[in-house]
Structures are given as structure tokens and as C-alpha cells.
C-alpha positions in Angstrom: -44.9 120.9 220.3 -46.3 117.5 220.3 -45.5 115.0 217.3 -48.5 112.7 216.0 -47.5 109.5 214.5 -49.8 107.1 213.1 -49.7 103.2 213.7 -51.9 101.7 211.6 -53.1 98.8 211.2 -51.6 97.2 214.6 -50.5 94.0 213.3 -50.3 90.5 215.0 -53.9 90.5 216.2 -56.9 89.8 215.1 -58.6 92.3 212.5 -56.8 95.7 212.1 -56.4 98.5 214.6 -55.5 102.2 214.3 -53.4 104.4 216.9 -52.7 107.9 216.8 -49.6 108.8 219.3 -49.1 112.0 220.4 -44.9 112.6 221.4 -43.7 115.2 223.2 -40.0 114.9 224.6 -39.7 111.5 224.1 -42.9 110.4 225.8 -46.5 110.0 224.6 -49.0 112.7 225.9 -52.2 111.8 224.2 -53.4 109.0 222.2 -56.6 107.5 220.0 -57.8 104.4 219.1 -59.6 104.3 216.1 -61.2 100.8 213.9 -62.5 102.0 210.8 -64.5 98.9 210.3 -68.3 98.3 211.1 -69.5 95.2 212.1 -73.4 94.4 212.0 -74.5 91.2 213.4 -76.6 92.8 215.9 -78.5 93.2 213.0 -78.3 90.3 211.7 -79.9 88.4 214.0 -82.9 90.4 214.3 -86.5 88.7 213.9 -84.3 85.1 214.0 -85.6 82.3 216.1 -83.3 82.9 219.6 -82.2 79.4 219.5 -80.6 80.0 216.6 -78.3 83.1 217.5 -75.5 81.6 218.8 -75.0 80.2 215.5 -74.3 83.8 213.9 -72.8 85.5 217.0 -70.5 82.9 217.4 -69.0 84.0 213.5 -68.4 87.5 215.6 -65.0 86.6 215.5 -62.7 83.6 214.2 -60.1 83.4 217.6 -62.4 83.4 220.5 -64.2 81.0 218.6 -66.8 79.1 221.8 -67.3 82.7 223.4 -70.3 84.5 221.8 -71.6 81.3 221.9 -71.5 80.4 225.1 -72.6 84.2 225.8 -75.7 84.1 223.3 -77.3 80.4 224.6 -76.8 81.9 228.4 -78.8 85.2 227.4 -81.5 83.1 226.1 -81.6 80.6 229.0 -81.7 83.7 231.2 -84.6 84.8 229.7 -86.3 81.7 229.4 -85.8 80.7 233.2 -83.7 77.4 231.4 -81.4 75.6 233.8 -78.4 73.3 232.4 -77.5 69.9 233.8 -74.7 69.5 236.0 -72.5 67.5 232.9 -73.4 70.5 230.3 -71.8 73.0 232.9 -68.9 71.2 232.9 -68.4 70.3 229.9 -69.0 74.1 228.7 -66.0 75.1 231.4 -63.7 72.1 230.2 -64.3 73.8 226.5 -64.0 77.1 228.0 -60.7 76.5 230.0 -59.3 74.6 226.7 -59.8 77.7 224.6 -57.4 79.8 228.0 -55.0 77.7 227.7 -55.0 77.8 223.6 -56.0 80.9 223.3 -53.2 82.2 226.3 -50.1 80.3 225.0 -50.9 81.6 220.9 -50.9 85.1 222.2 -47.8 84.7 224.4 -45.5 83.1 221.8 -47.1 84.3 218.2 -48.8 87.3 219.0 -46.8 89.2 222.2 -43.5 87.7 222.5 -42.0 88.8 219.4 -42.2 92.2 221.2 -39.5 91.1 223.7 -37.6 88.7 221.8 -35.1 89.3 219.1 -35.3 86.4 216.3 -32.4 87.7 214.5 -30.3 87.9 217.7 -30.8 84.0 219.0 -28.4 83.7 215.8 -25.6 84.4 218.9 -26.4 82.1 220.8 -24.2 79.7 222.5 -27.0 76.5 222.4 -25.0 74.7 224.7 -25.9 77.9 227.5 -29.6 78.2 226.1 -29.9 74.3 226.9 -28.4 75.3 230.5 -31.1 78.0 230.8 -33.3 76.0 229.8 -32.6 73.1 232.5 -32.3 75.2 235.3 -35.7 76.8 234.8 -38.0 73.7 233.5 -38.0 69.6 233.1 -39.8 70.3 229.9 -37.6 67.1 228.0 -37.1 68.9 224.9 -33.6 71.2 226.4 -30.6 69.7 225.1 -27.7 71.9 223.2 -28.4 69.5 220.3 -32.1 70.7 220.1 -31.2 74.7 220.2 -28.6 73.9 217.7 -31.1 72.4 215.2 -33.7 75.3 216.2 -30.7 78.2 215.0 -30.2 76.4 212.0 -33.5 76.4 210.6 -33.4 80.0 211.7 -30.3 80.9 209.7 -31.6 78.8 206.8 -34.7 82.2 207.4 -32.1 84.3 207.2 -29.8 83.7 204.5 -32.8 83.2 202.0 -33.2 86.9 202.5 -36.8 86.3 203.6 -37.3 85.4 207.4 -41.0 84.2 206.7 -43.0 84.1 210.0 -40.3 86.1 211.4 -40.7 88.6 209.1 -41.3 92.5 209.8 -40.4 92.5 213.3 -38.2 95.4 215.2 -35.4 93.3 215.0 -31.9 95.0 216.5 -34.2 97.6 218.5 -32.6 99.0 221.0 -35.6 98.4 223.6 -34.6 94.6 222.9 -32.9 93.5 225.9 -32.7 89.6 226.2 -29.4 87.9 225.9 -29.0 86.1 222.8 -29.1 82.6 224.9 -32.5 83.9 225.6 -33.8 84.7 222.8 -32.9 81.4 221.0 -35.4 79.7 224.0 -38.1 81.9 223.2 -38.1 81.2 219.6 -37.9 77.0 220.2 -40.8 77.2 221.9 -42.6 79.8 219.8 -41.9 77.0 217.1 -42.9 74.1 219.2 -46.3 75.6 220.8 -47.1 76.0 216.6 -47.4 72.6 216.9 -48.8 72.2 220.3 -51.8 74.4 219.6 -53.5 72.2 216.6 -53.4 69.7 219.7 -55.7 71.4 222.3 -58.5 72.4 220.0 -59.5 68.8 219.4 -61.2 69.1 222.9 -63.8 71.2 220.8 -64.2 69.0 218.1 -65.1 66.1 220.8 -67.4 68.0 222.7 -68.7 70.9 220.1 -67.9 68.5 216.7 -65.6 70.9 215.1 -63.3 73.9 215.5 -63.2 77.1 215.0 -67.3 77.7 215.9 -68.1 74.2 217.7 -71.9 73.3 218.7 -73.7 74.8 221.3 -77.2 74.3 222.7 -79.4 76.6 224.5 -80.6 74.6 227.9 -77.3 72.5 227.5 -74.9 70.8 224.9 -75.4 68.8 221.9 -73.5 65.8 222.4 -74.7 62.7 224.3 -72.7 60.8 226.4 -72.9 57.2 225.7 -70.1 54.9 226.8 -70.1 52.2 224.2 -71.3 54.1 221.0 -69.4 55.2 218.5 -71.7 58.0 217.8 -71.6 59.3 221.2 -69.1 60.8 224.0 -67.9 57.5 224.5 -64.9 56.2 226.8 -62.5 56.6 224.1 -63.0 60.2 223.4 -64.0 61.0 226.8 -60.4 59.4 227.5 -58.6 61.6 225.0 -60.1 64.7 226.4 -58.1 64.1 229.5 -55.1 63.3 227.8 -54.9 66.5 226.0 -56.0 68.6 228.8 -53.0 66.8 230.9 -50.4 67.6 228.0 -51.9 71.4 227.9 -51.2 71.6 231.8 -47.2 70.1 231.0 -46.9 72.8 228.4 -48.8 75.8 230.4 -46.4 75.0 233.3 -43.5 73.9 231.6 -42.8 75.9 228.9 -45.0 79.3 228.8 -44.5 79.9 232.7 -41.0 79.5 233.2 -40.5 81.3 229.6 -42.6 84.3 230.5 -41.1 84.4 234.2 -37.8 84.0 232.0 -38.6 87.4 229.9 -40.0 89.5 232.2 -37.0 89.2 234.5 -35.1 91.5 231.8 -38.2 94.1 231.8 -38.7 94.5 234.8 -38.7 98.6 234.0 -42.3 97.8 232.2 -43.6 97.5 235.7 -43.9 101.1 235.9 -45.4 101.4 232.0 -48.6 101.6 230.8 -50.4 101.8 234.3 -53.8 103.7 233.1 -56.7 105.0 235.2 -56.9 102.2 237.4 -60.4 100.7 237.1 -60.7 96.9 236.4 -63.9 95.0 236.0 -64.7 91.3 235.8 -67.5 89.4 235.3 -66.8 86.4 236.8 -66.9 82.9 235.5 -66.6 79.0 235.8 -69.9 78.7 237.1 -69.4 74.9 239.6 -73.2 75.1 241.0 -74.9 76.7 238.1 -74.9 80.2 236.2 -77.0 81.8 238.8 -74.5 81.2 241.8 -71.9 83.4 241.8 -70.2 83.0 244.4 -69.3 78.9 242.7 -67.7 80.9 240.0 -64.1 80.4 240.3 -63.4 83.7 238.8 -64.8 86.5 240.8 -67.1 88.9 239.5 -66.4 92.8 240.3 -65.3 96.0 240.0 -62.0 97.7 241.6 -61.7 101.8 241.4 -58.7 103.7 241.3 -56.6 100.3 242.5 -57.9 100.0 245.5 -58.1 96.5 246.1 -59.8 96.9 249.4 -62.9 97.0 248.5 -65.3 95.5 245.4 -67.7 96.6 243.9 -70.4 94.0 242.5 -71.6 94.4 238.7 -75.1 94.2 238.0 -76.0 93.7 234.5 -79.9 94.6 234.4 -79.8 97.9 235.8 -78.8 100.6 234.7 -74.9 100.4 235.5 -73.8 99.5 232.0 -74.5 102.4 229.3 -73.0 102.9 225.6 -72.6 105.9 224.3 -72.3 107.0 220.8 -71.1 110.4 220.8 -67.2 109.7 219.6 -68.2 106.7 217.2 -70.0 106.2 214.1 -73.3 105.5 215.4 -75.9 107.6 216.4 -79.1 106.9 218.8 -82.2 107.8 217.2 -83.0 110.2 220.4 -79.7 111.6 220.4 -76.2 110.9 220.9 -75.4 112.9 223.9 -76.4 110.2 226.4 -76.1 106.5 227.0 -77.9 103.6 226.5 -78.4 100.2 228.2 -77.7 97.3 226.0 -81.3 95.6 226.3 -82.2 99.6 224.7 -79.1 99.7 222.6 -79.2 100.5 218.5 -76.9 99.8 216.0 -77.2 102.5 213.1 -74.5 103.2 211.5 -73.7 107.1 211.1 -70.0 107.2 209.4 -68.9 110.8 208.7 -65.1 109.9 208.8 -62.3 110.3 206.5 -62.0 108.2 202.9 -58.6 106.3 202.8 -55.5 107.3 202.3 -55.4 110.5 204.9 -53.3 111.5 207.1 -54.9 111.9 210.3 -58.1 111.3 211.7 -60.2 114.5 213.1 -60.7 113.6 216.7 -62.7 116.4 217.9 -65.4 114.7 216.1 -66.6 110.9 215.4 -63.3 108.5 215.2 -64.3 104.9 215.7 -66.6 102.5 214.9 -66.2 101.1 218.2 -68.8 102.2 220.7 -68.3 103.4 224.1 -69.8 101.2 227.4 -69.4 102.7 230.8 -69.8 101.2 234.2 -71.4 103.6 236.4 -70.0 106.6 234.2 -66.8 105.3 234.8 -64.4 103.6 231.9 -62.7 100.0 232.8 -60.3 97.8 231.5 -61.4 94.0 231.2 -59.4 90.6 230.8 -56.9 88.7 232.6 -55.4 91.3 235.3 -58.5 92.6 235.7 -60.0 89.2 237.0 -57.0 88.6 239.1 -57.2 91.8 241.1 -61.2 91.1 241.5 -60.5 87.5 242.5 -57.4 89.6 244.4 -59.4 91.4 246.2 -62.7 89.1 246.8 -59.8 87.3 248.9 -59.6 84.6 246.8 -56.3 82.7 248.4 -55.8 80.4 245.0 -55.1 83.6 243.3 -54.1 85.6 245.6 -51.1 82.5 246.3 -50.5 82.3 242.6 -50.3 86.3 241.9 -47.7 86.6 245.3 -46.2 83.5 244.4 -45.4 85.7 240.6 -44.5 88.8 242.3 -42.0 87.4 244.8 -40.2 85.2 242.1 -40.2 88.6 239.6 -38.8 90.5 243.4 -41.5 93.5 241.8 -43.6 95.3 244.3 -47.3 94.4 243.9 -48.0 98.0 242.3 -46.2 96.7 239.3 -49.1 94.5 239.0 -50.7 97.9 237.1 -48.7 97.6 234.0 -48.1 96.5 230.7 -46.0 93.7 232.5 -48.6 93.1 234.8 -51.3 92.5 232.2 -48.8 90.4 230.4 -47.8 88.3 233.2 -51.4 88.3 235.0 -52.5 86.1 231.3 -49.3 84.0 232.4 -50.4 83.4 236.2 -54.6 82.8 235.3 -53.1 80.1 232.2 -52.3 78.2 235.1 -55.1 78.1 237.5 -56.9 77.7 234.6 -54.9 74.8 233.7 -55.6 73.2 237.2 -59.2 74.5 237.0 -60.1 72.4 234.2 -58.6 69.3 235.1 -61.5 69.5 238.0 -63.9 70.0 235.7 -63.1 67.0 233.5 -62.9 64.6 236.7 -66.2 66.2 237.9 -67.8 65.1 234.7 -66.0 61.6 234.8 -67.6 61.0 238.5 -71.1 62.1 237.3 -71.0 59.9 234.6 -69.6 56.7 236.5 -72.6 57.7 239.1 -74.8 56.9 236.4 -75.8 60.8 235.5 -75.5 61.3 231.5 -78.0 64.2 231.4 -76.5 66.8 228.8 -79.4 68.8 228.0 -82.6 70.2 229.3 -85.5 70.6 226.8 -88.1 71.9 229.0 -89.2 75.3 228.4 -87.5 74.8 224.8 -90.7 75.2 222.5 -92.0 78.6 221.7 -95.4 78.2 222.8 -94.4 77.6 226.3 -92.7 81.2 226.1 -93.6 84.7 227.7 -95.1 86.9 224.6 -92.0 89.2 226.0 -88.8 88.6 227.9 -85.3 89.5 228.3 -82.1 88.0 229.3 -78.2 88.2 229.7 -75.8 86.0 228.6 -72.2 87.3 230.3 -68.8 85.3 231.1 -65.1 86.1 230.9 -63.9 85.4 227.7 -59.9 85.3 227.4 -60.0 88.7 226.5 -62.1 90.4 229.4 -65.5 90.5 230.4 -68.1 90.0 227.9 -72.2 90.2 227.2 -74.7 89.4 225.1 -78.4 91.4 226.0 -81.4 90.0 224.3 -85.3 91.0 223.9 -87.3 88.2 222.7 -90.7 89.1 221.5 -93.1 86.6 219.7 -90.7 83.8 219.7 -88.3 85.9 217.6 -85.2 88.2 218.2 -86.4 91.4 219.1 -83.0 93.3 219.6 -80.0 91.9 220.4 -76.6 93.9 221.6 -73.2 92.5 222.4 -70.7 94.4 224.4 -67.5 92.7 224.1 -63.8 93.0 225.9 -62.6 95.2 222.8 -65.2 97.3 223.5 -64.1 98.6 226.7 -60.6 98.4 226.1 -60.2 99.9 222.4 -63.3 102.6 222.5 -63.1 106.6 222.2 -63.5 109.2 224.7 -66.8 109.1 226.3 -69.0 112.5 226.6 -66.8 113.7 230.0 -63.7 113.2 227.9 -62.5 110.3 229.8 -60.1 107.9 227.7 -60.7 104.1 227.3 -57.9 101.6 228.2 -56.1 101.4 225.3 -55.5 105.6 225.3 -55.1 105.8 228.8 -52.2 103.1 229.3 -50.6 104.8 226.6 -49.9 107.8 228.5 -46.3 108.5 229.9 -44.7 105.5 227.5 -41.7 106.8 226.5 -40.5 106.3 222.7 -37.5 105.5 221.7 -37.6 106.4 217.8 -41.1 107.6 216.2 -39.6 105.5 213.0 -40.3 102.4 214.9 -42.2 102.0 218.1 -42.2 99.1 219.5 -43.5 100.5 222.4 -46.5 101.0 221.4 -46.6 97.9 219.9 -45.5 96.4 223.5 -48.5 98.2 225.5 -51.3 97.6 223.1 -50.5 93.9 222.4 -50.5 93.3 226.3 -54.5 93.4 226.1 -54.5 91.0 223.6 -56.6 93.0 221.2 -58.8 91.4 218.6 -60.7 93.6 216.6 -62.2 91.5 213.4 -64.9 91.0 210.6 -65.1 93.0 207.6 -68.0 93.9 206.0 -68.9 93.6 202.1 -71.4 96.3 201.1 -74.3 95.6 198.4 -76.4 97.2 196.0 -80.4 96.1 196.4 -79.7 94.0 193.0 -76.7 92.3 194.7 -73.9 94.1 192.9 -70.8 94.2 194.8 -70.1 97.8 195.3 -67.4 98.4 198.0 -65.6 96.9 200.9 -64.1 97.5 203.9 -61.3 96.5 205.2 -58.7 98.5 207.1 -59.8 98.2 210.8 -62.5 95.9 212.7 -63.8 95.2 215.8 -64.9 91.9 216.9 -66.2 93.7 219.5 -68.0 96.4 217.6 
């Protein structure tokens, strides 16, 4: 008889999440995902002026903090027919591939690694080995045994206060820990030093978008003129300090977090085989380098892979009917009925909760169980973010990735089937933090030489007033966030929002069964993962955290005279 264990919330990500594990021998044999959060800005923004949505969407969620912003102002230029200039494109990439690289390294060292790494072990360590380690693997200057030594004794200083702090609450001395203390102690340096290299890279969004988290967008470009000898403008100085941090990022992406992670995953090699799932990835594509509407310029590929066959890919059309939600395993329902899918430019958002009130046990899973709807592709479920864009780029023939994923795989000695695992999906965010890394470098020159050419053209304002606008129209905003592939559908009627749905990477990964039964990501990769101790597992912990979840937003509920009555705030989804 299967055990059910309960964890809940999933901690070190974004909002709250809730899994329910069923054990059987030592393995998992069915799993939920559950957030017991609703979210609402779909809502929101109904009847608002379109220009204006990016504004709300963007407060969607507090870590991918450009994404629903870039998503919202594409789905409105898509409907309006608005093209960007050249410099807007790039500089919207530059602040796009800033966020991978930020958004990448945080999740490596503060959100994932603490799964691999034992803090309380690198307490062992010989620093004069970690510093050999640490040398034979990277230049990255900061290696010497005096450095480690320093690092271990602000780490015992943790540990004999009796409170470890940041460090605190972690499956420290598990068993499933298996990284030589030397090890360890490097993982924890740099989780220390990328703390401070992270306040660095986000400063490219206060340059370009005047602040960060939620910088500026602009529907039909961006909001901040280039002008070489103002101070009030992009000029030389800034535009120089831009490239100075993107060049630091690209030291520390292929310095520290690639030889690190390649480091790790050489002692988990066994997670190869874990976590593989159903085997459908989906991407989007992105990094448009000849405008939105060419895909093929987009350095990431847009696609869809079935049953890991790289051999052939599918292409994703977003205004058909290929993309459906359903409703019939969350707490929603469809005013015609919740038995069949809808298209996001069709899609509602009314809220139907019937679930349990906190504290219970268990949730009842043969009926609702998540606030998080349930997109299909054809039918079919996917999984979305970084190893699903490298198998689409994979298998598009894409030789930049496909050199950098063999180049992975042959340093790792892992067969390329091992790609389809909870180590795949962790190192394929390693592999993409580097092409990115490289990516956006090009960018940045790009804009450079268009701006020495005498182009400063930021933003395009035709087509911008309502009175030049269809009574009706429609559009779609998509792009790759870190996370996975995301959307934004719009109607625009009148000049106003006339519905507005966003389907998010969350969203495909973290949803409930669909009305076939099939599982989403996270419950499918859960399958097979053996358990070591019910009391604390860290393997589900490991599995889950390689998608980089972020499930976010609480809501705060109010009578119609204002009065505060209740709130909510066990589990969210930033993507619904």
C-alpha cells in the first residue's frame, strides 16, 4: 500500500507550492501539484487602456521581473500591426539576456544548489585542496587556500551561534548528499560571492528600464532615448557601463557557475536517469535579431518535440486552436462548462474554489485541486524552460547549441538520453547561461554600431493613438522567459482591454491532470524517484526545484465597504 506524504509549501522559490507524494517501496508512484492561491490580474486589467497593461502584468510576479512586460507590449503591438526600431529590439534582448544570466546564476546557487551541497559539511574541508579544486577547474582569481579559509570561518561563526541563518533548514548530513567536503566548501564561496554579484547585473535595468524589479517598457519600443552628451539620456557613460557589467556577468557565467555546476553534477551523475517525465518539450522561441515577426532570427528556436524524438519539430502556432486551457481539475469553471478547453483569446477567469479550509490533511484529488489551470498543446501536456529550448534549438539543428549541449555531455561522459532528467534540466539552465552570455554581448555591440551609424531611433509612435485603431483586434505577445515559454493573448475593443489571458511557464509545468488524466510536468517527473526517508525528501525537493518553479502573488480579499475580511496566503501561482 502506497504512503502519501505531504510537502507543502515547497520552499526556496517564489510563492508557495504544494506536493502530494505517493510512496510505494521506496519509490514515488503518483504525485499532485496543488497552489492554493488565486491570482486575478487578468481581471484586473480589464476595460484598461492596452498601453497601460504591461504596467500591471508586469507586478504578475517580483523575480521575472521584465517578462510579462515584454509579453504584454508584444501582444499589443501584434495587434496593432506596431513594428519596433532596430535599437528597441536590442536593447529589449540586452535586458532580456541580463535577467538569464541573473535570473540563472540566483537559482543555481540560492535556490537549487543547496540541494546538492552540504553547508554543514564544507566545515571538513581541507581549504588548501578546495583552492586546488578550485584552480584546476577555473581562473576565476578569487581561489587561494587563504580565501576558503576565511569562507569556513564565517561559516563556523553560523554554526556555533546555534543559528546557521541563510543556511538554515536545509537537509544537512542527508545521506543523498554526496560531494566531498572540499566540494562543498566551493559551492558555498561562491553561493556567498554571487550574493554580491547579483545586485551588480540588474543595474542594466535601471539604465535601460529606470529601475529594478518592474523597469519601463513601451508598447512600439522603449522609453529611454539615446543621446550621447545628455545627462538625461542613454548617454556614452551609461551606455559604457552597460557593457562593463554585461562583460563581468560573462566572467562570472563562465567562470564560476559553469565550472561549479559541471563540478556538482559530476558526483550525480545517477540523476541522469531521474525525473525523465513524458517526454514532450515546447519552446517558443526568442531573441528576435530581424524583428518579432521573423522567426527564424530568433536565436532560440521555437517548437515542439514529442515523445523525445528529436528528429523531427513540430512548429507552435499561437492563433489557432493548438493551445487550450482547461478547467476541469482547478478552481475555475467556464461559463459553458468545464469539460472542454478553451483558447486564451476565449479564456475566463472565474474563480470556482470548492477545496479544503486549512489545516487538512490531504487534498481530495478526484475532484478540483489547484488554482492553477491546465493549457494543452494539441491535447498533449509539455514541459517548458531551459531544456526544453535546447532540444528545440537541438533538434532545429542549431550547431551553437547543439556544440555547447555535446560539448556538456562529453565533459559530464553521460549519454545524451541523460539529457531527460532532473540533471539535464539543471545542467541545460547551466549550458543556455552561457550562450546567453555570448548572445547578449552581440546585442550590446549591435546597438553600439547602430548608434555610431547615426541611428538613435528607440520608439515608434505611429499607430499609437486610439483613433487610428480597428474598433476590434487581437494580438499575442509570447517569448521565452527564464522559466519556459510564455504568452500574453489580448482582445482590444473600443480602445480598451476587452479580455486579457496569460499562460505562463508555471502553468504548464505545475498544473493538474487534464480531462484524459494526463499529468503535467511537475507530477509526471516525479514518477519512479526513489525516496530515501519520507521524514525528509530531498528528492523531491531535488526534482521540483530543477524547473525553477515560481509560483507568486497573494491575494487580499474585501468586503464592498473595504473591510479587510480574509487573506490568502499558502500557495500562488505567478503563472495562475
Amino acid at each position: 500500500m502506497a504512503n502519501r506524504i505531504v510537502v507543502d509549501p515547497v520552499t526556496r522559490i517564489e510563492g508557495h507550492l504544494r506536493i502530494e507524494a505517493e510512496i510505494k517501496d521506496g519509490k514515488i508512484v503518483d504525485a499532485y501539484s496543488s497552489s492554493t492561491m488565486v491570482r486575478g490580474i487578468e481581471q484586473i486589467v480589464k476595460g484598461r487602456d492596452p498601453r497601460d497593461v504591461w504596467a500591471f502584468v508586469q507586478r504578475t510576479c517580483g523575480v521575472c521581473t521584465t517578462v510579462h512586460a515584454l509579453a504584454s507590449v508584444r501582444a499589443v503591438e501584434d495587434a496593432l500591426d506596431i513594428a519596433i526600431p532596430a535599437n528597441a529590439e536590442m536593447v529589449r534582448n540586452i535586458m532580456e539576456g541580463s535577467l538569464y544570466m541573473h535570473d540563472h546564476v540566483v537559482h543555481f546557487y540560492h535556490l537549487h544548489a543547496l540541494d546538492w551541497v552540504d553547508v554543514v559539511n564544507c566545515l571538513k574541508a581541507d581549504p588548501k585542496k578546495t583552492s586546488e579544486i578550485a584552480q584546476s577547474i577555473s581562473s576565476w582569481p578569487k581561489s587561494s587556500p587563504g580565501y576558503f579559509s576565511d569562507v569556513q570561518r564565517r561559516i563556523q561563526k553560523f554554526v556555533e551561534s546555534g543559528q546557521l541563518g541563510i543556511f538554515a533548514n536545509g537537509y544537512w548530513g542527508h545521506p543523498q548528499m554526496k560531494l566531498p567536503a572540499e566540494v562543498n566548501l566551493l559551492g558555498v564561496a561562491h553561493y556567498l560571492e554571487a550574493l554580491e554579484w547579483q545586485k551588480e547585473i540588474v543595474k542594466i535595468h535601471t539604465i535601460f528600464g529606470g529601475k529594478n524589479p518592474h523597469p519601463n517598457y513601451l508598447v512600439g519600443g522603449m522609453a529611454c532615448a539615446i543621446n550621447s552628451e545628455s545627462p538625461g539620456g542613454l548617454n556614452a557613460e551609461r551606455l559604457a557601463m552597460v557593457g562593463k557589467l554585461l562583460k563581468e556577468g560573462k566572467q562570472f557565467v563562465e567562470q564560476v557557475y559553469i565550472p561549479d555546476l559541471l563540478a556538482i553534477a559530476s558526483f550525480y551523475k545517477d540523476w541522469g536517469a531521474i525525473g525523465k517525465g513524458f517526454g514532450n518539450y515546447m519552446s517558443y522561441g526568442d531573441f528576435p535579431t530581424n524583428g518579432y515577426a521573423d522567426l527564424s532570427s530568433f536565436k532560440f528556436p521555437q517548437g515542439v518535440i514529442l515523445d523525445r524524438d528529436l528528429s523531427k519539430v513540430h512548429d507552435v502556432d499561437h492563433r489557432n486552436g493548438d493551445i487550450e486551457e482547461f478547467v476541469n481539475n482547478s478552481w475555475y469553471n467556464y461559463s459553458d462548462g468545464d469539460d472542454k478547453g478553451k483558447h486564451p483569446w476565449d479564456g475566463e477567469t472565474n474563480i470556482n474554489y470548492s477545496g479544503p479550509k486549512p489545516p487538512y490533511d490531504f487534498l481530495n484529488v478526484e475532484e478540483k485541486y489547484s488554482f492553477i489551470k491546465t493549457p494543452r498543446w494539441k491535447g498533449l501536456p509539455m514541459e517548458v524552460g531551459p531544456l526544453a529550448r535546447l532540444l528545440v534549438g537541438y533538434g532545429r539543428g542549431n550547431k551553437e547549441i547543439q556544440d555547447a549541449v555535446n560539448g556538456a555531455l562529453t565533459h559530464l561522459d553521460v549519454p545524451v538520453d541523460a539529457l531527460f532528467s532532473t540533471l539535464g534540466r539543471t545542467a541545460a539552465r547551466g549550458i543556455e547561461t552561457q550562450l546567453v552570455a555570448n548572445w547578449t554581448m552581440g546585442f550590446y555591440d549591435t546597438l553600439m554600431n547602430n548608434i555610431k551609424n547615426g541611428d538613435e531611433r528607440m520608439a515608434n509612435m505611429n499607430s499609437w493613438e486610439p483613433k487610428t485603431w480597428p474598433a476590434e483586434a487581437k494580438g499575442v505577445g509570447f517569448m521565452e522567459a527564464p522559466r519556459g515559454a510564455l504568452a500574453h493573448w489580448i482582445r482590444i475593443k473600443d480602445g480598451k482591454t476587452a479580455n486579457y489571458q496569460q499562460v505562463v511557464p508555471s502553468t504548464w509545468n505545475a498544473s493538474p491532470r487534464d480531462p484524459k488524466g494526463q499529468r503535467s510536468a511537475y507530477e509526471s517527473t516525479l514518477i519512479g524517484t526513489p525516496v530515501a526517508d519520507p521524514e525528509l525528501p530531498l528528492e523531491i525537493i531535488r526534482t521540483i526545484h530543477s524547473f525553477d518553479p515560481c509560483i507568486a502573488c497573494a491575494v487580499h480579499l474585501y468586503d464592498e465597504h473595504g473591510n479587510h475580511i480574509s487573506q490568502v496566503q499558502n500557495i500562488a501561482s505567478c503563472e495562475r
